[in-house]
Each structure stands twice: as C-alpha cells, then as structure tokens.
C-alpha positions as a Markdown table, in Angstrom:
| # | Residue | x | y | z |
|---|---|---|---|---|
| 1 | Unk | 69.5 | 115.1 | 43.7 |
| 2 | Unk | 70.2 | 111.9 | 46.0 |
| 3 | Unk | 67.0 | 110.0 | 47.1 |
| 4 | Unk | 67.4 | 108.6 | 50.3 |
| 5 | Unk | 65.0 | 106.1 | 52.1 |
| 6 | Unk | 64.9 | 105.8 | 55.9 |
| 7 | Unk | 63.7 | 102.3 | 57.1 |
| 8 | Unk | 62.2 | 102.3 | 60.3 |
| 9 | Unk | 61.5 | 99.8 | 62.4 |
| 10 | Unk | 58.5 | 99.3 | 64.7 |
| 11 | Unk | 58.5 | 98.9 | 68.4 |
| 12 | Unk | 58.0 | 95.2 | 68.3 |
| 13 | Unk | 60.3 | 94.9 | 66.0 |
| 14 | Unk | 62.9 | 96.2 | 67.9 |
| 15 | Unk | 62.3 | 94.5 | 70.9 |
| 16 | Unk | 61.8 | 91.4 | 68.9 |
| 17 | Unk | 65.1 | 92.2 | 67.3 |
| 18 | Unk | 66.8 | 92.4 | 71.0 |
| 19 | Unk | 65.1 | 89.8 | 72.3 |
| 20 | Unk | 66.4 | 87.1 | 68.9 |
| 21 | Unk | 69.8 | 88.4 | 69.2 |
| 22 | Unk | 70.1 | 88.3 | 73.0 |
| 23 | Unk | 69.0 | 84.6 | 73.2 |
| 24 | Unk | 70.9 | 83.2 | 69.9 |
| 25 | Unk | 74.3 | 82.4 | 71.9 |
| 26 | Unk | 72.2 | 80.6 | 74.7 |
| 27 | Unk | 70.4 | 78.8 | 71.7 |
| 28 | Unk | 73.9 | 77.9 | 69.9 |
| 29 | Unk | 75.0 | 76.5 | 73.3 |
| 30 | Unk | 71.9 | 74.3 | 73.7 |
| 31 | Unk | 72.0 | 73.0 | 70.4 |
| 32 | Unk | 75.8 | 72.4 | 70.7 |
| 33 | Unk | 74.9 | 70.5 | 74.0 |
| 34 | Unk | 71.9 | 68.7 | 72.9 |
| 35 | Unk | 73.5 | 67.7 | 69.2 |
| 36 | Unk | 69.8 | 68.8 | 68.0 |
| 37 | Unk | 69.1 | 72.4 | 66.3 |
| 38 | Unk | 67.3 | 74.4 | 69.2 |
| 39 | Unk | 65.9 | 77.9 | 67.2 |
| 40 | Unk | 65.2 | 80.9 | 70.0 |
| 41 | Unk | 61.4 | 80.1 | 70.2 |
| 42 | Unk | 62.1 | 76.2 | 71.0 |
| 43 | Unk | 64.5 | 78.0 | 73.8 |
| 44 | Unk | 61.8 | 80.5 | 74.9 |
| 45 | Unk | 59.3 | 77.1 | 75.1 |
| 46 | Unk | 61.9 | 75.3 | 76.6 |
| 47 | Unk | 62.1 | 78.0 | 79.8 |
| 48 | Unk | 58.8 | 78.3 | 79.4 |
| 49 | Unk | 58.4 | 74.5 | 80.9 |
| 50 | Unk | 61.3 | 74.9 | 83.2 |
| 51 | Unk | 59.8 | 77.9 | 84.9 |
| 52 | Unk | 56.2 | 76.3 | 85.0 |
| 53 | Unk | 57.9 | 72.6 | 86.8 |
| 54 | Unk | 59.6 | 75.6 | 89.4 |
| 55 | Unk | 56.4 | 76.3 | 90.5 |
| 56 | Unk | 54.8 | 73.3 | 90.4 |
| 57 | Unk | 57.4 | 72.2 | 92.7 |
| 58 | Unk | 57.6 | 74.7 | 95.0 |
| 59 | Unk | 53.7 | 75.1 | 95.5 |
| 60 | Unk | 53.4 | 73.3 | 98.9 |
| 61 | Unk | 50.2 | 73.4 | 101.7 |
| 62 | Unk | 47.9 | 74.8 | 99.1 |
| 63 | Unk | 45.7 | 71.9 | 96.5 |
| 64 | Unk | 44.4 | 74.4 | 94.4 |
| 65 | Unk | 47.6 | 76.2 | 93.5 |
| 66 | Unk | 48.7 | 72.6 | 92.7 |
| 67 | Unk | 46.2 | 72.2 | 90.7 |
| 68 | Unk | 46.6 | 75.2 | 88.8 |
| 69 | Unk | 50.3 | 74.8 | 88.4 |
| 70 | Unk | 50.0 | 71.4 | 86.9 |
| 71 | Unk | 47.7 | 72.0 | 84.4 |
| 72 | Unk | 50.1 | 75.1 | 83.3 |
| 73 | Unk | 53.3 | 72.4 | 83.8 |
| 74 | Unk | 50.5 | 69.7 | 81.6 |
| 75 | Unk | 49.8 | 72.7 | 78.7 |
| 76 | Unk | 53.4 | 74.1 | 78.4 |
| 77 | Unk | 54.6 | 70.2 | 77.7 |
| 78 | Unk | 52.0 | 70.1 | 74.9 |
| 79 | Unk | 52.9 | 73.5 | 73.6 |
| 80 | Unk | 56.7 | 71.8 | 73.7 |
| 81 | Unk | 55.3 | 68.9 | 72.0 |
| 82 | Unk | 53.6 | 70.4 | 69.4 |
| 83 | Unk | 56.9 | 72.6 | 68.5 |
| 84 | Unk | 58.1 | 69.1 | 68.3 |
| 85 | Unk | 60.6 | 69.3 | 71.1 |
| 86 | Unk | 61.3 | 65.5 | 72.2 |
C-alpha cells in the first residue's frame, strides 16, 4: 500500500507565498540598481516611505493632516532605519 502525504498550506501562507514571489524581480532590480542586497520586506518598507512622503506632499490647506502625515513620514523612516536601510 502507498502512503501518501498531502501538504497543505494555509491562507497566509499562500498569500505570503504570492506576495514574496510577485515582489522578488522588483527586489532583484533594486538591488541590481542600488549595488546593495534589497530582500522583499526592505522593498515593502521602502514603498512603505515612498507612499507615506506622497501624502505628506500632497496634504495642502489642512495643519492637522500635515501633522498626521509627518509623523507617519517621521515613523516609517525609523521603521526604515531600524531594518537598517541607509
């Protein structure tokens, strides 16, 4: 009698899965650009910032939204930091 085992995956995993091997060219391009090793969660932390400058930018006529979006811009920078992005 043949045993067979199924493996299955979770959910998150899966998506996770997706998510890695979507992202890993756009990674390899980055690092290839940069000369530095960028993995997919430096990438994710690195859009991460990009999309939190967009709206500090483009917050205009409003001081508390400002507000708001800097300190999101000031907390991503140290989440990119302590990753140990330069």
């Amino acid at each position: 009698m043949k045993k067979e085992m199924a493996l299955r995956i979770s959910l998150k995993e899966r998506v996770k899965l997706y998510v890695v091997n979507t992202l890993d060219p756009i990674a390899k391009t980055l690092s290839d650009c940069l000369e530095e090793n960028i993995s997919v969660g430096k990438l994710l932390r690195i859009f991460h910032a990009v999309l939190a400058f967009t709206f500090l930018v483009f917050t205009t006529g409003n001081a508390w939204l400002s507000v708001l979006f800097l300190v999101w811009f000031a907390l991503t920078l140290a989440d990119c930091r302590r990753a140990g992005i330069k």
